[in-house]
C-alpha positions in Angstrom: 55.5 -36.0 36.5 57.1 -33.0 35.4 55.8 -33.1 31.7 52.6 -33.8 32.6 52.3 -30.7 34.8 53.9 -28.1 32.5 50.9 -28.2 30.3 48.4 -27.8 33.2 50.7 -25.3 34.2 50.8 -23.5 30.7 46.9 -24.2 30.8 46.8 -22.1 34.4 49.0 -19.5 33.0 46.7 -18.5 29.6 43.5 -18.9 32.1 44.9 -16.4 33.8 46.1 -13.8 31.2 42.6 -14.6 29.6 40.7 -11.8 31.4 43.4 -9.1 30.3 44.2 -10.7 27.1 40.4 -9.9 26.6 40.1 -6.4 27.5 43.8 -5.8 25.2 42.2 -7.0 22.4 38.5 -5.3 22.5 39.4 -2.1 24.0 42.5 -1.5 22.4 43.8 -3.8 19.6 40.1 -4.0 18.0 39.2 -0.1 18.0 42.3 0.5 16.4 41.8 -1.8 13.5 37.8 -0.3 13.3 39.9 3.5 12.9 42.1 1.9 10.2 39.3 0.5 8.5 36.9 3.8 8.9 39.9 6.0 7.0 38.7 4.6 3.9 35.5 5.5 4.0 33.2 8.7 4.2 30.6 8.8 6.8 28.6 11.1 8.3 27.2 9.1 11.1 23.5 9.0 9.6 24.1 7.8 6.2 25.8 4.7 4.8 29.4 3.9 4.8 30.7 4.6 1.3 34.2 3.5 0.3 36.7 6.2 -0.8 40.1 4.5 -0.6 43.0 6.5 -0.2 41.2 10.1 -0.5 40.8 11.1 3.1 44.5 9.7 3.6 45.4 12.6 0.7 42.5 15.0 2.0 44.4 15.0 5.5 47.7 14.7 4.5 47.2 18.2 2.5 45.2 20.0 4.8 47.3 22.6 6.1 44.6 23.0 9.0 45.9 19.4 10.0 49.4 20.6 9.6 48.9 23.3 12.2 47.4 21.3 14.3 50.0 19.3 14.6 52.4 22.0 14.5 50.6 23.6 18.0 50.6 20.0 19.2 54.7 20.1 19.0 55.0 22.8 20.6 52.6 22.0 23.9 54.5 19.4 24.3 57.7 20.6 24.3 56.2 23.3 26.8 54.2 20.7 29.1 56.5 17.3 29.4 59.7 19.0 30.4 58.2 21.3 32.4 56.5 19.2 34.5 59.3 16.6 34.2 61.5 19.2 35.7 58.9 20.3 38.7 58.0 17.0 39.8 61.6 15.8 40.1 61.7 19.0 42.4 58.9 18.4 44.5 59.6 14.4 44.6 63.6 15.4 45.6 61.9 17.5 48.7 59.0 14.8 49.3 62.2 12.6 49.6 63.3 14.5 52.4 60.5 13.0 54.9 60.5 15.9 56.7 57.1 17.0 59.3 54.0 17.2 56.9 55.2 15.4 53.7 52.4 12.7 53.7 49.9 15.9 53.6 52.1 17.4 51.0 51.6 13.9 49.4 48.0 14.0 49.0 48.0 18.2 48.0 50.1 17.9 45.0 48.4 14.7 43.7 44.9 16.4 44.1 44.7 18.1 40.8 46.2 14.8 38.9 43.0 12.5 40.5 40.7 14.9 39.7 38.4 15.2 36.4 40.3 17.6 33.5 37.0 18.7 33.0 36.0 19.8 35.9 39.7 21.2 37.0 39.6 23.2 33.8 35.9 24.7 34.2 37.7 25.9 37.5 40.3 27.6 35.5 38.5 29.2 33.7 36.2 30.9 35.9 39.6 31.8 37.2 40.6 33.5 34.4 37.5 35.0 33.4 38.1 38.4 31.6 35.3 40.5 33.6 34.5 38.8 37.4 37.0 35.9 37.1 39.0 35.5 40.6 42.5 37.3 39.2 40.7 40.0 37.1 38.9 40.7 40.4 42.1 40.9 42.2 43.7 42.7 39.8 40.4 45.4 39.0 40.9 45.2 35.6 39.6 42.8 32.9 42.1 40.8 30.9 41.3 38.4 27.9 44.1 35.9 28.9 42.2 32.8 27.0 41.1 35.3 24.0 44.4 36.4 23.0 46.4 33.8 20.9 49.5 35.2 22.8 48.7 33.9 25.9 46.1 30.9 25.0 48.8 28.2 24.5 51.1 29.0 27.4 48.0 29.0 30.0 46.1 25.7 29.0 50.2 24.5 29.2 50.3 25.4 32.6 47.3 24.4 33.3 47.9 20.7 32.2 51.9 21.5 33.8 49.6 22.0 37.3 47.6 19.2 36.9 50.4 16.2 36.0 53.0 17.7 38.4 51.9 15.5 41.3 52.1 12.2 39.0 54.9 12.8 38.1 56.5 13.4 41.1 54.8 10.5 43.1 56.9 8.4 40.4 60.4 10.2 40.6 59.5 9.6 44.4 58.9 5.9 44.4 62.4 6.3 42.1 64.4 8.5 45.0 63.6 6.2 47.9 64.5 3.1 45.6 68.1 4.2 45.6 70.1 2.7 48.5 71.4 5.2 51.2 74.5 3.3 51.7 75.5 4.6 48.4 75.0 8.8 49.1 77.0 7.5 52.4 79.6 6.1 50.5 79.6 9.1 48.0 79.9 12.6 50.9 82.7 10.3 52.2 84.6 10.1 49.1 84.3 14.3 49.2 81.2 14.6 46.5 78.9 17.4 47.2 75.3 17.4 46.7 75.6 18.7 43.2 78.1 15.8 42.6 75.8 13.0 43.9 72.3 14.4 42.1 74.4 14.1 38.9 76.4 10.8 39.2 74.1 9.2 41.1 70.8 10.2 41.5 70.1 10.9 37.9 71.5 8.1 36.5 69.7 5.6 39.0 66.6 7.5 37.8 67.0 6.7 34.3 64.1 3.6 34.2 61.9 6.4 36.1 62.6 9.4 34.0 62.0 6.8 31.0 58.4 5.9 32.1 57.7 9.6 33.3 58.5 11.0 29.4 57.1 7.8 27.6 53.8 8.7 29.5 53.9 12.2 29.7 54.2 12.8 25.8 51.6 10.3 25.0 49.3 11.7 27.3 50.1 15.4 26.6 49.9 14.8 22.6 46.2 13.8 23.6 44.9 16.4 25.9 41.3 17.4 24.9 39.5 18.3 27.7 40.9 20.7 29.0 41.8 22.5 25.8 37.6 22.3 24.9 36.8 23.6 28.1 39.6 26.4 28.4 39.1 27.8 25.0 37.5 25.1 22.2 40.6 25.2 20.0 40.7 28.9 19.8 41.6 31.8 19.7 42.3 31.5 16.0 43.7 28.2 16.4 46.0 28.9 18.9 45.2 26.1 21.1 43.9 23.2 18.1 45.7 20.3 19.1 45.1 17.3 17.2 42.7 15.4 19.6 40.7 18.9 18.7 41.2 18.6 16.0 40.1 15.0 15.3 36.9 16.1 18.1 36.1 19.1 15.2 36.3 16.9 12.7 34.1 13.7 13.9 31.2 15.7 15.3 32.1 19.4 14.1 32.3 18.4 10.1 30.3 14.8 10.7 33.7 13.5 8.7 34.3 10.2 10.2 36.7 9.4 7.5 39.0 12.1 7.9 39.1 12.0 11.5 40.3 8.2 11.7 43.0 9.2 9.4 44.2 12.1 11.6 43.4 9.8 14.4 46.1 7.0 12.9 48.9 9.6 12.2 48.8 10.8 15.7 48.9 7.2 17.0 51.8 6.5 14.3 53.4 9.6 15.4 53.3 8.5 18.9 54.6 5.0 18.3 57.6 6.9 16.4 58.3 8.7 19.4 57.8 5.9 21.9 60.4 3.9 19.5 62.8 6.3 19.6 62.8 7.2 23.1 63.5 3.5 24.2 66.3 2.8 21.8 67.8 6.1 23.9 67.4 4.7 27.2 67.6 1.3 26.5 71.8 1.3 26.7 71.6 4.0 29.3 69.3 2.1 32.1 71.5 0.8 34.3 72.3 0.4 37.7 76.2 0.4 37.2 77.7 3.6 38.6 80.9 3.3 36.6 
């Protein structure tokens, strides 16, 4: 009986991945392989596909307007994911607390995060105006915060920082209350103080956390577009062209399909880099042993 009813079983089993198995495969594993196959060819969206080879692979690789690209992309992210890393572990340690009002708290911080980045960073940027935005009226002086290339950068940063702050801490919450009480108990009796049991405790038991937080805030981060086109379309003088501008400029600015797919692949190759590298960190460091 029981070999007959581990194939229905299996049978049950692949019916039931089927659906997701579907939408892995179409909307991600299939466009993929279309972006591979479009960096060998030159189109324009209009005309037919002509086959080039390797040149939009060297085109790309030598464009030092790519390189900068992807030079600006390092450094948002170094500004965004551990700032907002840092903040939300913050905010999630004082969620944690339970104290009067922290379900509306909750819902405040996690406001900007449900929203549309569209429509969030249209906001910001009647904040920011120069002439009758809400701060230069405060202030009763105009100031060209997204026109100057010193400021650009750091403002759509903090601007993405506001946005993700209340995802992130949402998870490090989920993380905080996961870790037993008995054990902070056990710890203020031994004599550790609070600095003591954050490091030997609480951050190691929020290793599998911080790992997902990172993982998905550098993917993410690395391919903000929105809210860089509506803050300040890639300007000014490049400041703020990340690479999913970038690859936006260069589909439907320069009609260069071609080119685009092949910075499309080295951002997603980039990314798998990253995502490698970051588990083969955490994966001996995940534990719950306290030792």
């Amino acid at each position: 009986m029981a070999s007959r009813s581990q194939p229905r079983s299996s049978v049950l089993a692949y019916g039931l991945l089927a659906p997701s198995l579907f939408g892995v495969i179409t909307f991600l594993l299939l466009p993929i392989l279309v972006v591979i196959w479009l960096s060998l060819y030159r189109w324009d969206l209009l005309g037919p596909l002509r086959f080039v080879g390797l040149a939009n692979w060297r085109s790309v690789l030598t464009d030092s307007d790519f390189g900068h690209s992807l030079f600006v992309t390092a450094i948002f992210v170094a500004i965004v994911v551990p700032t907002q890393t840092v903040l939300g572990l913050v905010v999630a340690s004082m969620l944690a607390r339970l104290l009067p009002g922290t379900g509306f708290f909750r819902t405040v911080f996690v406001l900007p995060w449900i929203c549309a980045p569209l429509a969030i960073a249209v906001l910001w940027r009647w904040i920011l105006a120069p002439t009758d935005g809400a701060i230069a009226t405060m202030l009763g002086h105009s100031i060209e915060w997204l026109s100057d290339p010193t400021f650009a950068l750091p403002l759509v940063s903090a601007v993405v920082v506001w946005m993700n702050v209340g995802y992130n801490s949402l998870s490090f919450l989920a993380g905080l209350l996961a870790i037993p009480n008995d054990i902070h108990a056990a710890a203020r009796t031994d004599g550790a103080n609070a600095w003591q049991r954050f490091w030997r405790i609480t951050l190691p038991m929020l290793r599998p956390t911080m790992f997902f937080v990172l993982v998905t805030g550098i993917v993410s981060t690395a391919q903000v577009f929105d809210t860089v086109y509506a803050l300040t379309d890639g300007g000014p003088g490049g400041s703020t062209d990340l690479v999913a501008h970038r690859i936006y400029a260069e589909a439907f600015g320069s009609a260069a399909i071609g080119r685009a797919s092949v910075m499309a692949v080295v951002l997603f190759v980039i990314l798998i880099g990253v995502t490698v590298v970051q588990h083969l960190y955490f994966r001996r460091r995940i534990t719950y042993d306290l030792v």
